[in-house]
C-alpha positions as CSV (number, residue, x, y, z in Angstrom):
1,X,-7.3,-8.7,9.6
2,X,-10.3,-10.0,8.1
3,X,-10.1,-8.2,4.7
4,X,-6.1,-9.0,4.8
5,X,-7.0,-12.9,5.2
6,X,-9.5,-12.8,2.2
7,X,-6.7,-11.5,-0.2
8,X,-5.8,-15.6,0.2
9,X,-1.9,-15.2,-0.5
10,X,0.7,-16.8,1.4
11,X,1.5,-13.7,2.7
12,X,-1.6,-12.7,3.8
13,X,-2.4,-16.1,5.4
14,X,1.5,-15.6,7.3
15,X,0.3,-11.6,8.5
16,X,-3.2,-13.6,10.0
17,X,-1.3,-16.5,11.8
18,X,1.0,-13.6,12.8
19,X,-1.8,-11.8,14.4
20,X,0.1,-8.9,12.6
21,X,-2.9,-6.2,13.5
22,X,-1.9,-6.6,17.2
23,X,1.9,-6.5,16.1
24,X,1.8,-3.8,13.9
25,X,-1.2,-1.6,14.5
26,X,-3.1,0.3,11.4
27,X,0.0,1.9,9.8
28,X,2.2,0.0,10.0
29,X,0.5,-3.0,8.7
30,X,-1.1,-0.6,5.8
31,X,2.7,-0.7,5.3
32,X,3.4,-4.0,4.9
33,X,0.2,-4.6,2.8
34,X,1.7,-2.2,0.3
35,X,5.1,-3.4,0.5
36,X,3.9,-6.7,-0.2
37,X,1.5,-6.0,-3.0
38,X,4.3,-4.6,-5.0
39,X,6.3,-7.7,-4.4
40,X,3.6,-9.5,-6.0
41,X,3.4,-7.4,-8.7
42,X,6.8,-7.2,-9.4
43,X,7.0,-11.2,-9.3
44,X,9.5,-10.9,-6.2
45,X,9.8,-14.4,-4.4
46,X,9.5,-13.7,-0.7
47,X,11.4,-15.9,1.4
48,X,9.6,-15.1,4.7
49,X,7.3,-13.1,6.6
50,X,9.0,-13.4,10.4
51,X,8.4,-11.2,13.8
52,X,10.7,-8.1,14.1
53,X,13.2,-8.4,16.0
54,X,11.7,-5.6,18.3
55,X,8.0,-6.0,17.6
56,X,6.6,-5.1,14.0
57,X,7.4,-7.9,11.7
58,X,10.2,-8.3,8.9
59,X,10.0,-9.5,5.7
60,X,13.2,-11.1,3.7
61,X,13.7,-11.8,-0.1
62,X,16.6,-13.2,-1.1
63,X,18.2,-13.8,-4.6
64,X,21.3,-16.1,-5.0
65,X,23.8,-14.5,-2.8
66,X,21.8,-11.3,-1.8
67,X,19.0,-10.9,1.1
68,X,16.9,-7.9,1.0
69,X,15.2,-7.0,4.1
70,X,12.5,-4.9,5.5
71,X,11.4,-4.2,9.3
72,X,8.5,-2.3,9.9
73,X,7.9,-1.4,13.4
74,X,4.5,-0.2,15.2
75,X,4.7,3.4,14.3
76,X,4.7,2.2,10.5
77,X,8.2,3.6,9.9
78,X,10.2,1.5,8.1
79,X,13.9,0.4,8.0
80,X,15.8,-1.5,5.3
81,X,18.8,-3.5,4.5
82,X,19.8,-5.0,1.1
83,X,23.3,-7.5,1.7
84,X,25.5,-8.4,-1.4
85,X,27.1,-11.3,0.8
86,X,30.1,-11.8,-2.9
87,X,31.0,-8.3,-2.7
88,X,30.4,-7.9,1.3
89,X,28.8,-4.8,0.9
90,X,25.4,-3.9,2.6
91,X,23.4,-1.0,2.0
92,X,20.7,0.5,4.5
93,X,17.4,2.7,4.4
94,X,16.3,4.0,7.6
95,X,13.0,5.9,9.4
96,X,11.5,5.6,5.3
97,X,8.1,5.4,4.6
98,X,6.4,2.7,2.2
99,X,7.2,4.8,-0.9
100,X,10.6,5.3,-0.3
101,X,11.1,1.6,0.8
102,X,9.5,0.6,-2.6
103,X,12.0,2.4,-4.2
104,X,14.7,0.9,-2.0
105,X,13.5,-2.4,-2.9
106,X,13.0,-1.9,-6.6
107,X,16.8,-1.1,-6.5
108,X,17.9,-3.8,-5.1
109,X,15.3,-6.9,-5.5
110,X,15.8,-8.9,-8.8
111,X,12.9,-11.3,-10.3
C-alpha cells in the first residue's frame, strides 16, 4: 500500500484510507491499480472509489445520464455494468479480467 500511496492521486489516497490491500488482496488490487491508471490516462473523471458490495471495492464513473461501474472482488476477477439510464438499457461484463474490463470500459466511458 505504500508504493500505491506514493502515486499521490485521489484515487490512490481513497485505495489507502480504504485499506484496500486488506480488501482486495494482491490481485485484485493489481486490478484496480490498472484499471485506474487507464482512467487516468484516458482523462476519465471518476466519481468514486466505494467498498463492494460483497468485499473488494467498486469504482463508478459517470457521464451525464450514464454510470459505468466496476467491482472487483478478492480473487481479482472482475464484474462490470455500464447503465444508459435515457435509453434504460444496461449492459454487463462478468468473471473478466483487467484487460477485458479495459476494453469494456473503453466502450462505454466518454471523456
Amino acid at each position: 500500500m505504500a508504493q500505491i500511496g506514493a502515486l499521490d492521486t485521489p484515487w490512490s489516497r481513497r485505495l489507502v484510507k480504504l485499506h484496500a490491500g486488506e480488501r482486495l488482496g494482491v490481485v485484485g488490487l493489481d486490478a484496480v491499480v490498472a484499471l485506474l491508471r487507464v482512467s487516468d490516462e484516458q482523462n476519465w473523471s471518476i466519481a468514486g472509489v466505494f467498498p463492494g458490495d460483497e468485499g473488494g471495492l467498486r469504482v463508478e464513473w459517470r457521464h451525464g445520464r450514464e454510470q459505468t461501474l466496476v467491482e472487483v472482488d478478492e480473487a481479482g476477477l472482475i464484474y462490470a455494468a455500464h447503465f444508459d439510464f435515457a435509453s434504460g438499457t444496461e449492459v454487463d461484463l462478468e468473471n473478466a479480467g483487467a484487460a477485458e474490463a479495459v476494453t469494456f470500459l473503453s466502450d462505454h466511458i466518454h471523456a
